[in-house]
C-alpha positions as CSV (number, residue, x, y, z in Angstrom):
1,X,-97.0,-95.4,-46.4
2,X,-94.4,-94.6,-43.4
3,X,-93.2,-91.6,-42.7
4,X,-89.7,-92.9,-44.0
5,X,-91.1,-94.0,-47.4
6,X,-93.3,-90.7,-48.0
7,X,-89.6,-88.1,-46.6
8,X,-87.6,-90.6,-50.0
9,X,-90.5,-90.0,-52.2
10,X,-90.4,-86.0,-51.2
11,X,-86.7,-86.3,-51.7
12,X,-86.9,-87.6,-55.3
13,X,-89.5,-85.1,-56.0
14,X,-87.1,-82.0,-54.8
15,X,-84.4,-83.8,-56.9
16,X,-86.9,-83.3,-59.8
17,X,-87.5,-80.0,-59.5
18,X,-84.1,-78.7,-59.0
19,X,-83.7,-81.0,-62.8
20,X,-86.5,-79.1,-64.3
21,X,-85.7,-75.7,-62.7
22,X,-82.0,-75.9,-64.3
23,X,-83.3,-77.3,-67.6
24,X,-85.7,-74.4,-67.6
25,X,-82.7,-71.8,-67.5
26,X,-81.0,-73.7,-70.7
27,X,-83.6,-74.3,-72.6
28,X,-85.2,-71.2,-74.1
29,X,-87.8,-72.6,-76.5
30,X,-91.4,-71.2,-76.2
31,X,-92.1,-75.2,-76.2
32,X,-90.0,-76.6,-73.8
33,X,-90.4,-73.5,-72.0
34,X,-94.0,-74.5,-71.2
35,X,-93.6,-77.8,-70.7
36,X,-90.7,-77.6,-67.7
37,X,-92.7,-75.2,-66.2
38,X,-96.0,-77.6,-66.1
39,X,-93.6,-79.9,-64.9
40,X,-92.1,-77.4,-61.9
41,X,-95.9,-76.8,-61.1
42,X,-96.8,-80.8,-60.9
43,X,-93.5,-80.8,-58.4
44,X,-94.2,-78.0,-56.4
45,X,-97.7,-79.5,-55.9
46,X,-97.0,-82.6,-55.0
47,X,-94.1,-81.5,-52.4
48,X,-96.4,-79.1,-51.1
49,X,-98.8,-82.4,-50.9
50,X,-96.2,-84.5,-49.5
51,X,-95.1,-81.9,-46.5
52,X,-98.6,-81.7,-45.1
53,X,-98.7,-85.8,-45.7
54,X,-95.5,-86.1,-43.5
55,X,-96.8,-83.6,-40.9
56,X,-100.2,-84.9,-40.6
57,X,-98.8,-88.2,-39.8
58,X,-96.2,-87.0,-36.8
59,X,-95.9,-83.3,-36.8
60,X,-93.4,-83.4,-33.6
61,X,-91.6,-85.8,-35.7
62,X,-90.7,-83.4,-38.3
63,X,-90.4,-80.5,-36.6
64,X,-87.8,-81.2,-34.2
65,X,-85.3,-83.7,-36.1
66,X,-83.0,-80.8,-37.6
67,X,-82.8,-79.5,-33.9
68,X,-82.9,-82.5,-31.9
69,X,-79.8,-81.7,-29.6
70,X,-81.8,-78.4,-28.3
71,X,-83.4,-77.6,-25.4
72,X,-86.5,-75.9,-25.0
73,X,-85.3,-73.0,-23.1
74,X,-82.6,-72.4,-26.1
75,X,-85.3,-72.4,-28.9
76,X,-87.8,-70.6,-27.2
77,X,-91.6,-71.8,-26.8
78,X,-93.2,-70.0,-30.2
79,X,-89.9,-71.8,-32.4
80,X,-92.0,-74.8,-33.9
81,X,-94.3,-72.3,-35.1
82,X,-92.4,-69.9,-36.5
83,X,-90.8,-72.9,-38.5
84,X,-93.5,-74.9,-39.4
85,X,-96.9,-72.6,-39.8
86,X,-100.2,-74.7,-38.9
87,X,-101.2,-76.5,-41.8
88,X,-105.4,-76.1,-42.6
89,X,-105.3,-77.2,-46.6
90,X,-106.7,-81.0,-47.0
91,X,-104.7,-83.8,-48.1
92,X,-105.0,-85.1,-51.2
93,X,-105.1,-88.8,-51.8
94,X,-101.4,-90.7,-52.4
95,X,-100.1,-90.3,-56.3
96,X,-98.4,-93.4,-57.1
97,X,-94.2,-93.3,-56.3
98,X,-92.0,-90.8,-58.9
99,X,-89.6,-93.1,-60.5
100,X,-86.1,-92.3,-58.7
101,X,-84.0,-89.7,-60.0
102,X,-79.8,-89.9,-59.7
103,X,-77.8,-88.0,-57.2
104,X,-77.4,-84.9,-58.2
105,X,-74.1,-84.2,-58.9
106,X,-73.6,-81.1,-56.5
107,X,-73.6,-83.2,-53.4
108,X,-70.7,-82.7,-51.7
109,X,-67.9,-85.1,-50.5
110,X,-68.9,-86.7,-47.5
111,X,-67.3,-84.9,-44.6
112,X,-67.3,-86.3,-40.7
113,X,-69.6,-83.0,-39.4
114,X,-68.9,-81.1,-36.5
115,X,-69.9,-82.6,-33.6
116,X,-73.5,-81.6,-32.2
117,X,-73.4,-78.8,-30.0
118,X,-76.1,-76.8,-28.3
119,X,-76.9,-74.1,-30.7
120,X,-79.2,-71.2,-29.5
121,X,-81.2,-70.3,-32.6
122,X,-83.5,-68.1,-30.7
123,X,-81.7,-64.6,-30.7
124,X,-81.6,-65.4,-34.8
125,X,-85.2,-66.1,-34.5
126,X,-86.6,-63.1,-32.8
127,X,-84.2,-60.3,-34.7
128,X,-85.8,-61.9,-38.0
129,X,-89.0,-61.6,-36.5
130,X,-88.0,-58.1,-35.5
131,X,-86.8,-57.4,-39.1
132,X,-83.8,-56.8,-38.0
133,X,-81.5,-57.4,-40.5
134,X,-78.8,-56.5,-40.6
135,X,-78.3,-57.2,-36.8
136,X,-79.8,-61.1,-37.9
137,X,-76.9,-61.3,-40.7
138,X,-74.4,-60.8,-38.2
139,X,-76.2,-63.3,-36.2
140,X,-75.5,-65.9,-38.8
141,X,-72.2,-65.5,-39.4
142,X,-71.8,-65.4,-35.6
143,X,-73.3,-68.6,-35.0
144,X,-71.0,-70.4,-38.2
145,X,-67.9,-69.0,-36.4
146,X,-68.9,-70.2,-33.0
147,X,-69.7,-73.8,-34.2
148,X,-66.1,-74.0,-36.6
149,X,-64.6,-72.4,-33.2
150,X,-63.4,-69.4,-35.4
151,X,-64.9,-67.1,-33.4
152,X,-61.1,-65.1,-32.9
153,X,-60.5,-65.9,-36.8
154,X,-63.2,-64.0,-38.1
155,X,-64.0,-66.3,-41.3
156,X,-64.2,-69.4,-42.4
157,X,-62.3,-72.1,-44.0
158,X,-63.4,-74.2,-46.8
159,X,-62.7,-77.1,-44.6
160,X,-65.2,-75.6,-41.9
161,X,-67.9,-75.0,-44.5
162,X,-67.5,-78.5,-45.7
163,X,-68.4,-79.8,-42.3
164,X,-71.4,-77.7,-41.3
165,X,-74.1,-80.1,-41.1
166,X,-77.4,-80.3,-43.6
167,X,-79.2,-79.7,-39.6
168,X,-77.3,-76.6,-38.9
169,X,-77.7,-75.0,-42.8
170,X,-81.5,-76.0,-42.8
171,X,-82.0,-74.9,-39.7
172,X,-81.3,-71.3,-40.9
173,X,-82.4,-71.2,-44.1
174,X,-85.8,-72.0,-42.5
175,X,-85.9,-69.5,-40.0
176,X,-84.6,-66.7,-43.4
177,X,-87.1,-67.9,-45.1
178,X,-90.1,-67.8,-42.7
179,X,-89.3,-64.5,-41.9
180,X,-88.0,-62.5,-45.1
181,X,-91.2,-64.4,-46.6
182,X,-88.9,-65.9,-49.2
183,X,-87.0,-63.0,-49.8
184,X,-83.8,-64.0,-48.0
185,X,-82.1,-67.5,-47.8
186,X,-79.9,-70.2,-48.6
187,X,-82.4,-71.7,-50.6
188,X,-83.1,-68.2,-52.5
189,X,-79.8,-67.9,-53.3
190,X,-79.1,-71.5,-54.6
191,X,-81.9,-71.0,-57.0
192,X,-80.9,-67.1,-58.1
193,X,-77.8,-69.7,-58.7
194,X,-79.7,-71.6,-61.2
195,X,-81.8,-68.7,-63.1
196,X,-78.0,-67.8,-63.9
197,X,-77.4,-70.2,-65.5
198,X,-75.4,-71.7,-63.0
199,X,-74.8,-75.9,-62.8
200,X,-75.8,-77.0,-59.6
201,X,-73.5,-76.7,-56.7
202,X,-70.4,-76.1,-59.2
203,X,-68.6,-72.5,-58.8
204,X,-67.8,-70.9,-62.0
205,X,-66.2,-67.5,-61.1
206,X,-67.8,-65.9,-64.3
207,X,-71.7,-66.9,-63.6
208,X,-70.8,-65.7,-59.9
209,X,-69.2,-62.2,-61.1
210,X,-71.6,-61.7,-64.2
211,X,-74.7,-62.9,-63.2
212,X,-75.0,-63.7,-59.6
213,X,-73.6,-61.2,-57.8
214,X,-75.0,-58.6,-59.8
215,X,-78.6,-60.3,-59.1
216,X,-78.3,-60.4,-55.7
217,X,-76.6,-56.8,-55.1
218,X,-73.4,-57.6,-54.3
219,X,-71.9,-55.9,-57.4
220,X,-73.4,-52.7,-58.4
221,X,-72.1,-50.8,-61.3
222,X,-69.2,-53.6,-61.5
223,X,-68.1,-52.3,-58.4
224,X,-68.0,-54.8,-55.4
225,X,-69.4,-53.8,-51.9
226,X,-66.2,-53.1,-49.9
227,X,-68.2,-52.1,-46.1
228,X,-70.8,-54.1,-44.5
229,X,-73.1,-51.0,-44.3
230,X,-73.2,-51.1,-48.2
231,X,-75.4,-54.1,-47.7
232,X,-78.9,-53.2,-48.0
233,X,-80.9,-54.2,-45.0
234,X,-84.1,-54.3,-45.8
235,X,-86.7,-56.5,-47.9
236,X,-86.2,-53.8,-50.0
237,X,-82.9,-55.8,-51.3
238,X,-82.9,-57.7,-53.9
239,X,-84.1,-61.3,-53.7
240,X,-81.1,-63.5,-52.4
241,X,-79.5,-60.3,-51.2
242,X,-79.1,-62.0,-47.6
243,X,-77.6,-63.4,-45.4
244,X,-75.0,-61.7,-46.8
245,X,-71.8,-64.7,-45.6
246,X,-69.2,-61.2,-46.2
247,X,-67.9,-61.7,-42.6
248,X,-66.5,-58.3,-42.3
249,X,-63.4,-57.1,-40.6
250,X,-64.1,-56.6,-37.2
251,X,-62.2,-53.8,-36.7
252,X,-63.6,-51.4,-40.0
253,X,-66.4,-53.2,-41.1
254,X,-64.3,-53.6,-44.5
255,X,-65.1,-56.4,-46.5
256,X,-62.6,-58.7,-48.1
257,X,-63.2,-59.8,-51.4
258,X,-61.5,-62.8,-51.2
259,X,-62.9,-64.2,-48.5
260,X,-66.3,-63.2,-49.1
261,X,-65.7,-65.1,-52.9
262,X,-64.4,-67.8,-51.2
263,X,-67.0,-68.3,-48.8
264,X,-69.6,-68.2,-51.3
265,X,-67.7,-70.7,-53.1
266,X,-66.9,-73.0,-50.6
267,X,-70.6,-72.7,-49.4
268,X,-72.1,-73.4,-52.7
269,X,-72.6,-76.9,-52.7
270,X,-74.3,-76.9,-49.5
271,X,-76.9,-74.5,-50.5
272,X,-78.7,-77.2,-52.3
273,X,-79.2,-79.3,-49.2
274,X,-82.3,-76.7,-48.7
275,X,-84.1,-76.9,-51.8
């Protein structure tokens, strides 16, 4: 199979287990219960299956796509690593093609993205590898403002957000990810998003208030974090707890609430591009 074909049978496979991972959180039967979670397991595998399929047959080709318009000297020589661990684990022989799923629903309007700019992901990369934090969340919100130009701003807009390319989002959530060792993410907080109960990629102020926020940390006690240093920077936190997207007064470090709810909003549909 090409490496085209086997990336649209991983993506219908990832469709099908964000499916089974919401229907999971609705359904509360003992029965059903252990029957979507067979069915998370037999997706999982076979992504898992699919990923070393797709890098076996180019890794270079998958590795450098989401950053293609970056140099070497901006990524730094150890990046692909980091990314994309070696892979030792056999391949299992091809399963037959998963029947395809419907677009999920959360996919956002189609929005001309930003164009491509050279991004330097490597100062991100080497405070997460530092387990720096707190200084790597400020790194991400840096590098959002800096390619929406809102550097002087401070924030973002929702049309900003909308055009932030899949690339630039993945790009990131990877490099969390690797690091935090699935602690911290987009990705972690998209599904945190769907143990509450959440619908995919839809805001609902009350699951966000209730449920996530308290989750994640970023309500305690009902009370809202109101400075950046609230944030806890540590894997410590709880899971999803960063990057923390509060983009703090630059000034005081004081956080508004309604740009940090807005932001999350806003953001929410893109988190699903990295499941």
């Amino acid at each position: 199979m090409l490496h085209k074909d086997l990336e649209d049978v991983l993506r219908d496979w990832q469709k099908k287990l964000v499916r089974y991972e919401r229907e999971l959180c609705i359904n509360a039967s003992l029965t059903q219960k252990i029957e979507y979670e067979e069915r998370i397991k037999e997706c999982q595998e076979e992504i898992k299956r699919l990923r070393q399929e797709i890098s076996k047959i180019s890794e270079l080709e998958i590795s450098i796509p989401i950053i293609s318009h970056l140099t070497p000297q901006l990524l730094g020589k150890n990046y692909l690593e980091d990314i994309h661990p070696p892979i030792s684990e056999p391949v299992s022989q091809q399963k037959s093609q998963p029947t395809p799923v419907s677009s999920p629903q959360y996919k956002s309007d189609k929005v001309a993205p930003f164009p491509q700019e050279e991004v330097n992901y490597a100062p991100l990369r080497d405070l997460l590898a530092a387990e720096n934090w707190k200084e790597a969340d400020q790194e991400t919100m840096k590098i959002m403002l800096e390619i929406a130009d809102r550097e002087e701003s401070g924030w973002l807009q929702k049309k900003d957000i909308q055009k932030f390319s899949d690339e630039t989002l993945n790009t990131i959530n990877k490099l969390w990810i690797h690091h935090s060792k699935g602690q911290f993410g987009f990705s972690v907080q998209a599904k945190i998003w769907l143990e509450c109960k959440g619908e995919p990629g839809k805001f609902n102020y009350t699951t966000y208030e209730k449920k996530f926020c308290v989750c994640t940390n970023w309500c305690v006690n009902g009370n809202w974090l109101k400075r950046y240093d609230n944030f806890k920077f540590s894997l410590d936190a709880n899971k999803g707890h960063l990057p923390s997207l509060s983009f703090p007064d630059i000034n005081n470090q004081e956080i508004s609430w309604k740009t940090w709810k807005e932001t999350f909003e806003y953001l929410l549909p893109r988190l699903f591009t990295c499941l």
